[in-house]
C-alpha positions in Angstrom: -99.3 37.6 26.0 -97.1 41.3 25.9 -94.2 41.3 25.0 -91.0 42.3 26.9 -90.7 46.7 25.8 -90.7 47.3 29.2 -88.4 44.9 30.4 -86.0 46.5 27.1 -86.7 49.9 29.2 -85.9 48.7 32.4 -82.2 47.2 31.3 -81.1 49.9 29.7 -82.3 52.5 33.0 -80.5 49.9 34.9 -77.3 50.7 33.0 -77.6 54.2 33.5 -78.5 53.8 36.8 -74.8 52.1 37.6 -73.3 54.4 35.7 -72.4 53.0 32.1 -73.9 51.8 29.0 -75.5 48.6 27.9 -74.1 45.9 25.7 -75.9 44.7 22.5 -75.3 41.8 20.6 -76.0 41.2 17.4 -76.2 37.3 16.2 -78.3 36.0 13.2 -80.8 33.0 13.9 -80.0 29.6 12.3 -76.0 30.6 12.4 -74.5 28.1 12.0 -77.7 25.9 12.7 -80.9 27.1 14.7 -79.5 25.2 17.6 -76.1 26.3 17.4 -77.2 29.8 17.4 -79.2 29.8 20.2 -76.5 28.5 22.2 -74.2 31.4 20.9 -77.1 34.0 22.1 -77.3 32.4 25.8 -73.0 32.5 25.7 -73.1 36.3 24.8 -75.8 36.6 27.6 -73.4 34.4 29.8 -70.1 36.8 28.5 -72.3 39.7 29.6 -74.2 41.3 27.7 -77.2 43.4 28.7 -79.2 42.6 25.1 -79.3 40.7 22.2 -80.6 41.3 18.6 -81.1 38.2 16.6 -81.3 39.0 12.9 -83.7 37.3 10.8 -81.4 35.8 8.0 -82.7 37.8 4.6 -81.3 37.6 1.1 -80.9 41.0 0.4 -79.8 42.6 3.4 -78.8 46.1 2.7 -77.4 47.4 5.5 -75.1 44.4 6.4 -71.5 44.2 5.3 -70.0 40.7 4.1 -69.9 39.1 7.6 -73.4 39.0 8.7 -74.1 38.3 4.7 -71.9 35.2 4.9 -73.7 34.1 7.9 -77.4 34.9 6.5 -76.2 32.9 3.2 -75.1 30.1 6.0 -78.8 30.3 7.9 -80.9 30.6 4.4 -78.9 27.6 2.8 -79.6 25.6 6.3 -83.3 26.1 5.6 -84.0 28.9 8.3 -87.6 30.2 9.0 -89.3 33.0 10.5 -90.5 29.8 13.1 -87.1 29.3 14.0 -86.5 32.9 14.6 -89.3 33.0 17.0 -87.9 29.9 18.7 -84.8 31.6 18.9 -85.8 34.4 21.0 -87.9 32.1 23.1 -85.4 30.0 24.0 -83.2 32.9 24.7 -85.5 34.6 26.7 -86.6 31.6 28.6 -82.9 30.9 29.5 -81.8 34.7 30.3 -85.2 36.4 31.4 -83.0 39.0 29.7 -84.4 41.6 26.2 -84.4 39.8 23.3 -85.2 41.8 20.2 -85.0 40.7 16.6 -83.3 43.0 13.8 -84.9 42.2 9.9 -85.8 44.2 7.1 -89.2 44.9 6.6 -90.2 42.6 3.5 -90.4 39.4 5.6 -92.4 40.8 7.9 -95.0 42.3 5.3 -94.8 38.8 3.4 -95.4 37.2 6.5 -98.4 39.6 8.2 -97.6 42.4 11.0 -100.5 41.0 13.4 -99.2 37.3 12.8 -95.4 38.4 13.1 -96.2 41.1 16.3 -98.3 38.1 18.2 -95.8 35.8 17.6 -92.9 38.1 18.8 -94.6 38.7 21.8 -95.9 35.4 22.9 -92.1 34.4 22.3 -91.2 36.9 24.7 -89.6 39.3 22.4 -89.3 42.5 23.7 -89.2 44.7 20.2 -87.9 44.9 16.2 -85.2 47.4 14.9 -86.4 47.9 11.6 -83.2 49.8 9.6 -85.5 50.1 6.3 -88.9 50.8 7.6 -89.6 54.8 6.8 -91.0 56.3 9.7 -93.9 57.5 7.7 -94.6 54.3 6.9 -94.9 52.5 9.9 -98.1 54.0 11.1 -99.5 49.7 10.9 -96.3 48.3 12.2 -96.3 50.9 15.6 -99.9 50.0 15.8 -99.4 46.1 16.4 -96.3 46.9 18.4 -98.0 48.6 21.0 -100.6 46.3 21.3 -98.6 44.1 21.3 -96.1 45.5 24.1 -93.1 45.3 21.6 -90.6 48.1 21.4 -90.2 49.7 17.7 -86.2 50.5 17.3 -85.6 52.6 14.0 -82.0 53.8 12.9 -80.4 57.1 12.2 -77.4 58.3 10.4 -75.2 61.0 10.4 -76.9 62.4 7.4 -79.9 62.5 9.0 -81.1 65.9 9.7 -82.1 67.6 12.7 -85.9 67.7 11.9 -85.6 64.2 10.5 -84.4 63.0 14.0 -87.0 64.6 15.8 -89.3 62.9 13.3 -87.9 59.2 13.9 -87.4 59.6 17.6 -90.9 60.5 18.3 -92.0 57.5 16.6 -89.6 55.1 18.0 -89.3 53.5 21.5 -87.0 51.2 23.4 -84.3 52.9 22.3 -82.8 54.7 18.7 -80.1 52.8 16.6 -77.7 55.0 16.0 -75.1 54.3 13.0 -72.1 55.7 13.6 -71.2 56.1 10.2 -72.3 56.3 6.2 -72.0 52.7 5.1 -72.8 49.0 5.8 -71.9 47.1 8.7 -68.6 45.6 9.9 -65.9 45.8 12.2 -63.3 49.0 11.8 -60.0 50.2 13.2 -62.0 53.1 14.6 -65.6 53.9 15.3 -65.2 57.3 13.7 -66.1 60.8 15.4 -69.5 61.2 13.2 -71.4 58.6 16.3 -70.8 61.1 19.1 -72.1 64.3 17.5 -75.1 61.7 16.1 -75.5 61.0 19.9 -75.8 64.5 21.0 -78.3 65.4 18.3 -80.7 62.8 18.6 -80.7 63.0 22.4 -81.4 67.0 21.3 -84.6 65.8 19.5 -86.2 63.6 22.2 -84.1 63.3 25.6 -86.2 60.0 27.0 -85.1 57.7 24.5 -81.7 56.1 24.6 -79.3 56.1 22.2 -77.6 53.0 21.6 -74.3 53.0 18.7 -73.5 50.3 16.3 -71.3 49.3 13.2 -67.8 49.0 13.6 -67.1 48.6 17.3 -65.2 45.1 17.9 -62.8 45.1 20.7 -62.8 46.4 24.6 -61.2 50.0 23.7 -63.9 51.0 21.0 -66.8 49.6 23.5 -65.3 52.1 26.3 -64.8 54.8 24.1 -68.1 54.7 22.8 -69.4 54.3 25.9 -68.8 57.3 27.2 -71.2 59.3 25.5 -73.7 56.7 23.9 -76.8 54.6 26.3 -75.4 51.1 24.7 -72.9 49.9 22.3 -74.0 47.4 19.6 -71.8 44.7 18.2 -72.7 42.6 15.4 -69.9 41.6 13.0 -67.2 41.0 15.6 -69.5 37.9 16.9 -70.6 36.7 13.4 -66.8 36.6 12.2 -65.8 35.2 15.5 -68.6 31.7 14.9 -67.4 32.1 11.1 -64.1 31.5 11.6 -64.3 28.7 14.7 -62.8 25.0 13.8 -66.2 24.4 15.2 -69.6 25.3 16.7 -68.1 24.6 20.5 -65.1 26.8 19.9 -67.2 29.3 17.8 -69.5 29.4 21.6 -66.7 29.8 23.4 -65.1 32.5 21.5 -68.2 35.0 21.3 -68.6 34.4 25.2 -65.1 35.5 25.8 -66.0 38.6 23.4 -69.0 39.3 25.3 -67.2 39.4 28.5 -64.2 41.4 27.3 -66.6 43.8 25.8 -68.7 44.2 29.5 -65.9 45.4 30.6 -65.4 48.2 28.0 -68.8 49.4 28.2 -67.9 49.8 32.5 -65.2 51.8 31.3 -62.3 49.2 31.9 -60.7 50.0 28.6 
């Protein structure tokens, strides 16, 4: 079986095409149980967003800020497995017929074997990996099973990274390029800072096919607009995770990322 690249490539054309960016969401798998995050993916789907990332829960995960730590801890504790990732994006697939794409560092995946992980990802339905540690000159085996594989290969930038770094990355990547919108690890701010949109307008400078979509530190309606207007999708990760953190319970903790989602969808049209 493929998996879903193209169907990654179609969504976020189809945002373009009416005019404004996509909506990512970020969730771990196995937060606060596998169940319980599966049902918070198919609510953010439900809220509105366009595409989800569901991170596979690692001990050491460098780029994430104390939120999304908490909740890895939380998954890794519950007994979490690259199985239940897999089942994850199945079932979220299966429900939303909507990209699914998991976010994880690159030592699980080495531990675990690129053809086993890449065959499983697609058979699941997955439609790609963002791989925020994986050098680009590295990655020659990785991009090799992801293509055959029909899977998209998502790799981030920074605004340190420099112009003939960019064109490096963005030739290798596809689906679309990660952009951080600032030095530092992930988590919600009071503002996205001005570093993302000169970020945008240099990696669309390298390769102008491949979107651009902008994460850490958007959390609320008014960041999602303003990012919105220069970026092909906004991603939010830490907004959700504290959201299920701090829930009296798993219902609430659905309901409340939901509601995000949907306020959110409406930022990203503009509606700030």
């Amino acid at each position: 079986m493929s998996g879903n690249v193209q169907l990654l490539t179609d969504t976020l054309a189809g945002a373009r095409a009416e005019g404004r960016s996509a909506l990512i969401a970020y969730l771990p798998a196995g937060f606060p149980t596998v169940d319980g995050g599966i049902e918070a993916i198919k609510a953010v789907f439900d809220g509105g967003a366009d595409i989800v990332e569901v991170g596979l829960p690692h001990s050491d995960p460098v780029l994430d800020g104390p939120v999304i730590q908490t909740a890895d801890d939380v998954a890794l504790r519950g007994g979490v497995r690259i199985a239940d990732v897999m089942r994850t994006v199945r079932e979220a697939f299966e429900a939303t017929g909507k990209p699914v794409l998991v976010m994880t560092y690159w030592n699980p995946i080495d531990r675990y074997g690129v053809e086993r992980f890449t065959a499983e990802l697609a058979e699941a339905g997955g439609a790609g990996c963002i791989l925020p540690d994986l050098p680009v000159q590295e990655a020659a085996l990785w991009r090799e099973h992801a293509e055959k594989h029909g899977l998209g290969t998502v790799f981030v930038v920074a605004p340190s990274s420099k112009d003939e770094r960019l064109t490096e990355i963005t030739a290798a990547g596809s689906g679309f390029v990660y952009a951080a919108s600032l030095m530092g690890v992930t988590g919600t701010r009071e503002s996205v800072g001005t570093q993302a949109k000169d970020l945008v307008r240099r990696t669309r400078a390298a390769r102008a096919d491949l979107p651009v979509c902008v994460g850490l530190g958007v959390s609320n309606r008014a960041q999602a607009a303003e990012v919105a207007g220069f970026a092909d999708g906004v991603i939010v990760g830490s907004a959700f995770v504290k959201l299920m953190l701090d829930a009296p319970d798993d219902a609430a903790g659905v309901e409340a990322v939901r509601e995000l989602a949907g306020d959110l969808a409406k930022g990203v049209r503009g509606q700030a």
